[in-house]
N, C-alpha and C positions, 0 to 999 in steps of 0.2 A: 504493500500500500504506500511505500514512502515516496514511490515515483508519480504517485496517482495525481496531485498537481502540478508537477513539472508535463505530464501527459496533456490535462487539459488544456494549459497556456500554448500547444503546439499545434497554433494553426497551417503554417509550413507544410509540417508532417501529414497534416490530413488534407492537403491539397489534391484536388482529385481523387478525394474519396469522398465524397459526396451522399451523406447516406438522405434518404428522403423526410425523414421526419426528426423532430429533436431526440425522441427516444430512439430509434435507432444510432443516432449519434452519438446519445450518453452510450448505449452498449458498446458502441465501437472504442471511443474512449474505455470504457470498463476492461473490454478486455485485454485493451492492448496492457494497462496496467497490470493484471493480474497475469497475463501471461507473461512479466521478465522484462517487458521490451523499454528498455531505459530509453526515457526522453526530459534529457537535459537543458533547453532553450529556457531561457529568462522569461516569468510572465511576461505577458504582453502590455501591461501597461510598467514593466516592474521599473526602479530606477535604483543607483545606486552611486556613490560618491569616490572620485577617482583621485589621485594626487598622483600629479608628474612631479619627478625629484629632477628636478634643475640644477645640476649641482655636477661641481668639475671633480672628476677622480684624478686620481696620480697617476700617470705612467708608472708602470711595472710594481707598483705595489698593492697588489691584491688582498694583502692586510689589513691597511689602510681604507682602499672601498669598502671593505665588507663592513669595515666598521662604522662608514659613512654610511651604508645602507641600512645597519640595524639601527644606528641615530634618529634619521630620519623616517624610518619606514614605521620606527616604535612612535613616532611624533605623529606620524600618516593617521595610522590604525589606532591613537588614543583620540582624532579631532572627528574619528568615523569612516575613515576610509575604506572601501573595500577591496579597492585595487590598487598597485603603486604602482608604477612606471618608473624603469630609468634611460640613461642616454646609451647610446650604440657604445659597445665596447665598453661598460663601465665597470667590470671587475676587475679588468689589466691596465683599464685608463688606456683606451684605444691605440694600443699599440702598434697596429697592421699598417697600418699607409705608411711608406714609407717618405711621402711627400712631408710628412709631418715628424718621419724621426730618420734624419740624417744619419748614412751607415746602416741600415737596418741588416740584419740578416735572418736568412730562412733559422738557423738554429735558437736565435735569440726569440724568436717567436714560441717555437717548437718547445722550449723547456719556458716559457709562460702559460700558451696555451691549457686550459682547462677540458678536460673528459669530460662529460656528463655526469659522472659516476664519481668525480675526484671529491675528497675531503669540502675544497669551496664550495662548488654543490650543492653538494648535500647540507653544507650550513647555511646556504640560503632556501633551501627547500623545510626544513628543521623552523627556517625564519617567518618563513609563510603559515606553518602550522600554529606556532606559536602566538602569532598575530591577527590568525585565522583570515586571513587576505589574499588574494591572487596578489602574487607579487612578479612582473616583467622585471627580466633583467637582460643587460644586453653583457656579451662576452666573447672571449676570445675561444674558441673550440679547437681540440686538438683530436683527430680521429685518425689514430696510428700516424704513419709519417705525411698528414694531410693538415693545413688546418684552413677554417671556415672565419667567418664572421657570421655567430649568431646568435639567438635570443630565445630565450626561453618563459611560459610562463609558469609556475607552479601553483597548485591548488593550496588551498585553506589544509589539504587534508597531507601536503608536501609531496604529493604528484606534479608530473610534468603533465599538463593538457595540451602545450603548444611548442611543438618546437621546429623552429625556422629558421633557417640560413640563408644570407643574402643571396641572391640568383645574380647580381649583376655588377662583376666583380672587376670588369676590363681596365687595365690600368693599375689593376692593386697585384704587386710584383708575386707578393705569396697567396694572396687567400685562391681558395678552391671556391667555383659555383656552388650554392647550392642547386637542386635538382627539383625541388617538391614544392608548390603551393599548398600548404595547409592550411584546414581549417578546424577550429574546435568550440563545438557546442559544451558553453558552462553553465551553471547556476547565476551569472551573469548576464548571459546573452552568447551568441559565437561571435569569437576572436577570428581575424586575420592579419599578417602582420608584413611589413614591410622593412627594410633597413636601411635610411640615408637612402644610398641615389636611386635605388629600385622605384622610389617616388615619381623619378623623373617619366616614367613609364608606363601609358596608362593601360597598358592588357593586366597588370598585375594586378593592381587594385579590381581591375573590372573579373577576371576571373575572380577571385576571394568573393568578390557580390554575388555571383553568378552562383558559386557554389554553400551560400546564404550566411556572410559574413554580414553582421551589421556593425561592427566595428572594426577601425583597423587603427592596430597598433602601429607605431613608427617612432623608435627610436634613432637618431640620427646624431652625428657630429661636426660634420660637411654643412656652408653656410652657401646658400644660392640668392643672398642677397634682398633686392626687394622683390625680386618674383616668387620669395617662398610660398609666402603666404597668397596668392593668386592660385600659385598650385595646387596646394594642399584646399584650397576650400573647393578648388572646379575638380580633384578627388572625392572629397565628399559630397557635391553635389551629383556629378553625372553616375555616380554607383549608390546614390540615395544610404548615404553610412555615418557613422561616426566615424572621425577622425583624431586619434591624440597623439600628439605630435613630438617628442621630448627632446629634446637636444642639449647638449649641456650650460649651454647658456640663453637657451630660448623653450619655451612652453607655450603650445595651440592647443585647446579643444576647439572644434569645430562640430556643430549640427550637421545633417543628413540636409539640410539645406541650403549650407553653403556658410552661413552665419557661425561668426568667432564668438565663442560665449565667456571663453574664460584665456587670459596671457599670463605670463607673468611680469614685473616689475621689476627694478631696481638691477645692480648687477654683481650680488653675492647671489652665494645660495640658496634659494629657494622652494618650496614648496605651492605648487598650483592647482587648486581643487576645481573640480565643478561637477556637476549632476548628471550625469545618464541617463537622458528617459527612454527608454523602448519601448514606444507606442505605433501607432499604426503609419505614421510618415516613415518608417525604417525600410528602407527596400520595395520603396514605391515610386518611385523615382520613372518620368515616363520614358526618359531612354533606355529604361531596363526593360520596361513592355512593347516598347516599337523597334525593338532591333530587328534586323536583318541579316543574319548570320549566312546566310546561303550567299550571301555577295561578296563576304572578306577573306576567303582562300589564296587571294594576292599577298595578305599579311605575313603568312608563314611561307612566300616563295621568296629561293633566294633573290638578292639583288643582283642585277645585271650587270 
């Protein structure tokens, strides 16, 4: 029975199943409840309060972030937060570009880089339980002699729900693609997630809608100036999403509308909250309903 409202709230889910009267409807609800079938999506009117941690890590001391992070994430989850967000790369203090650290090498990476599975991890997932929060984090990933730029979310309960790696990586000497648009249905609503320039992109975000993301995370460290913000809001308007945006010295929420609800100030560290509503403008967006997909096959030819 513990799924039995997480079931109701999934309009999504019963799309196309159309039963003819309200009682048939409750039964189809009923059973899917009682038969196991876990349906995770956010009520439909549900909201919840988010905080982007704006706030600059150190190069190479993942000590130091993690402690930045339980500082302020225990500050996040005491004013009501349920989610916290940080900036691309913030457990190693974005180490990877080596535009940004003179000399770099693959090795210097490679003994930074973090497993999924390492001791840091697991103390930010331990961080999440304890604060009972979905807690993003971005970081440095090391998968055998590979590594990634990516970002993880962990649940309340210190599960991984989301984990994503940058896909568009051209120009960054070490990192590897990632390969997979994820998406993940929480007790918040579903995540999809973005990294810095993948923004620049708009099949990414629109896939993540497509496959019924209504918000998308984007931790970022990379500044595009005054066109950020143009961007990031015609992302959340033509894929009808949430958009929050974290960078380490800049914080966007954005509506499913296109409208900035919350930034942040001044230019230390900061903390940026705002409201989440998932209501019925979430994924209604009418460029999502009048595509024409049978025309864009040119998209994925190569160029000439």
């Amino acid at each position: 029975m513990k799924d039995f409202q997480s079931c109701l709230c999934s309009e999504r889910f019963l799309e196309g199943k159309k039963p003819a009267t309200k009682i048939s409807r409750l039964l189809l609800i009923l059973a899917m409840a009682f038969s196991g079938l876990a349906c995770t999506h956010a009520d439909e009117n549900a909201n919840f309060l988010v905080a982007c941690m704006r706030v600059l890590p150190q190069r190479w001391n993942k000590a130091h972030n993690l402690a930045l992070l339980e500082r302020h994430a225990t500050q996040a989850a005491g004013q009501g937060a349920e989610l916290v967000v940080t900036c691309e790369g913030f457990l190693d203090g974005y180490c990877s570009n080596a535009n940004h650290v003179p000399g770099l090498t693959r090795q210097q990476l490679l003994d930074v880089g973090e497993p999924v599975t390492d001791p840091f991890m697991q103390r930010i997932g331990n961080l999440a339980t304890k604060l009972k929060i979905h807690l993003a984090v971005g970081f440095l990933e090391r998968r055998g002699d590979k590594i990634y730029n990516s970002m993880v979310v962990y649940s309340p309960t210190g599960d991984i729900v989301l984990h994503y790696s940058k896909t568009h990586t051209k120009g960054e000497t070490f990192n590897t693609p990632g390969t997979e648009l994820p998406v993940a249905q929480t007790s918040l609503g579903t995540f999809g997630a973005l990294i810095c320039y993948d923004r620049r992109f708009p099949e990414v975000p629109r896939i993540l809608a497509l496959k019924g993301a209504q918000i998308l995370l984007i931790p970022a460290y990379g500044n595009d100036g005054e066109r950020n913000e143009a961007l990031l809001r015609t992302r959340a308007w033509e894929n009808s999403v949430w958009v929050i945006y974290v960078r380490q010295n800049q914080a966007l929420v954005i509506k499913p509308n296109g409208k900035i609800i919350a930034r942040d100030h001044g230019t230390g560290d900061e903390l940026v909250f705002a409201r989440i509503e998932l209501d019925k403008n979430v994924g209604t967006g009418d460029i999502l309903q009048r595509r024409s997909p049978e025309f864009y096959h040119e998209i994925i030819e190569p160029r000439k």
